[in-house]
C-alpha positions as CSV (number, residue, x, y, z in Angstrom):
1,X,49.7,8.5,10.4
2,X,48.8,6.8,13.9
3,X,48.3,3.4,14.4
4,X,45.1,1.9,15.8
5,X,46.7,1.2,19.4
6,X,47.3,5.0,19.4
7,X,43.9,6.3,18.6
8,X,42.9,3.8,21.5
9,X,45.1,5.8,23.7
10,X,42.9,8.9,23.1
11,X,39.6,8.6,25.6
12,X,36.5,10.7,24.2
13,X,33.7,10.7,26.4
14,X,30.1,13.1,26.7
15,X,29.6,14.9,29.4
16,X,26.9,18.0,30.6
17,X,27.5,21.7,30.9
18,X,27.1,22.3,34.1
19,X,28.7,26.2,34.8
20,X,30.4,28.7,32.8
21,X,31.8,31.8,33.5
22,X,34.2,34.5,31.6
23,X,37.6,33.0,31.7
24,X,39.2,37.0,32.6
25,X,42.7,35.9,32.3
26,X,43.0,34.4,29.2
27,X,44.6,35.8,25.9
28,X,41.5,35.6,23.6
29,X,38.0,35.6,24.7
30,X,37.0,32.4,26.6
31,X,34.9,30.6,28.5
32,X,35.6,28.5,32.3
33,X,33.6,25.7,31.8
34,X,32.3,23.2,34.5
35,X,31.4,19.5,32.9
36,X,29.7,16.6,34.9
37,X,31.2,13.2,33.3
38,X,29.0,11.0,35.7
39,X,30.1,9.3,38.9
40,X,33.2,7.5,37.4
41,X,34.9,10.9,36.3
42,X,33.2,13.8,38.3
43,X,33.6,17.3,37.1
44,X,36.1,18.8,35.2
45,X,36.8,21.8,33.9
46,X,38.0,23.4,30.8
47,X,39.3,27.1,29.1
48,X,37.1,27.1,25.5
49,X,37.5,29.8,23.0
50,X,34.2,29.7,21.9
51,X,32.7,32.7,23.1
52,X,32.1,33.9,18.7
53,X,29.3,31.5,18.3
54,X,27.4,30.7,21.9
55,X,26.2,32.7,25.5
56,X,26.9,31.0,28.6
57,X,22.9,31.1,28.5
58,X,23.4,28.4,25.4
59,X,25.9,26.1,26.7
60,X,24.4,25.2,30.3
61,X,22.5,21.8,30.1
62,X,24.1,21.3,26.9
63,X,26.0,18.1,26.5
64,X,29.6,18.1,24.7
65,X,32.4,15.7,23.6
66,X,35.7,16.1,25.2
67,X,38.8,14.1,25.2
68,X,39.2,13.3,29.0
69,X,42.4,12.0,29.5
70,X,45.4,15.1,28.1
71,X,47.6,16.4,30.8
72,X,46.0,19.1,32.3
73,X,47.0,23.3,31.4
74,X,46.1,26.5,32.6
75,X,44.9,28.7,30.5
76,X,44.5,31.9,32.0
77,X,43.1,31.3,35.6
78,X,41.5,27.9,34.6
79,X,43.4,24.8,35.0
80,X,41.9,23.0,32.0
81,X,41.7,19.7,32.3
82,X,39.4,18.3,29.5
83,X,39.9,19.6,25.9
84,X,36.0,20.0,24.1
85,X,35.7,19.2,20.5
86,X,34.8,21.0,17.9
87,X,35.2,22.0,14.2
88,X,37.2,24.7,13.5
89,X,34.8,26.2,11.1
90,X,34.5,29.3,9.2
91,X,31.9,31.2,11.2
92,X,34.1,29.8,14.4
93,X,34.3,26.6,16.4
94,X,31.2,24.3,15.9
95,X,31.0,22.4,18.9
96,X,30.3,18.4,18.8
97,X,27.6,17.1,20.4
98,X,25.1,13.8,20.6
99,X,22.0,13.9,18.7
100,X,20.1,12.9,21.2
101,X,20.7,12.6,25.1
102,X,23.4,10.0,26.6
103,X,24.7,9.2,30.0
104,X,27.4,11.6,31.3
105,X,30.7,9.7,30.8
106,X,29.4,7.8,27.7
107,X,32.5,6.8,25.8
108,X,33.3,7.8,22.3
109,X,34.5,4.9,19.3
């Protein structure tokens, strides 16, 4: 178990779909996506197997939940540098997202 002052640690924020592209280079099918988090974070991107499920034609516009603050990897030719949530589901990763619109870089409790 984690203490409260850990989950605290972990910053969860909403930001928009703004690109995405094939990530080539990565081990399973994946998606490069580009997300606007407002003015205080910019864009970011991030590597997102979840290519079983939506088209790139689905995810621009769309907004997402993504923990902004893990040390960046690269995955494939992507440096990922926000991780977006989602439920690992049994017809494939469910992405999270607000039922209704919110500022880019809206925090997450």
């Amino acid at each position: 178990m984690i203490d409260i002052n850990d989950f605290d640690k972990v910053e969860v924020r909403v930001g928009t779909v703004v690109d995405v592209k094939e990530n080539k280079k990565a081990r399973h099918p994946a998606y490069a996506v580009t997300i606007d988090f407002g003015p205080e974070i910019g864009l970011k991107k991030s590597s997102a197997q979840i290519t079983d499920l939506y088209t790139p034609e689905d995810l621009m516009g769309t907004q997402v939940v993504c923990c902004v603050n893990l040390q960046p990897m690269h995955i494939g030719s992507v440096k990922s540098e926000v991780r977006i949530l989602g439920s690992d589901s049994e017809q494939g990763v469910v992405l999270l997202r607000p039922t209704m619109p919110v500022k880019n870089g809206d925090r997450i409790f």
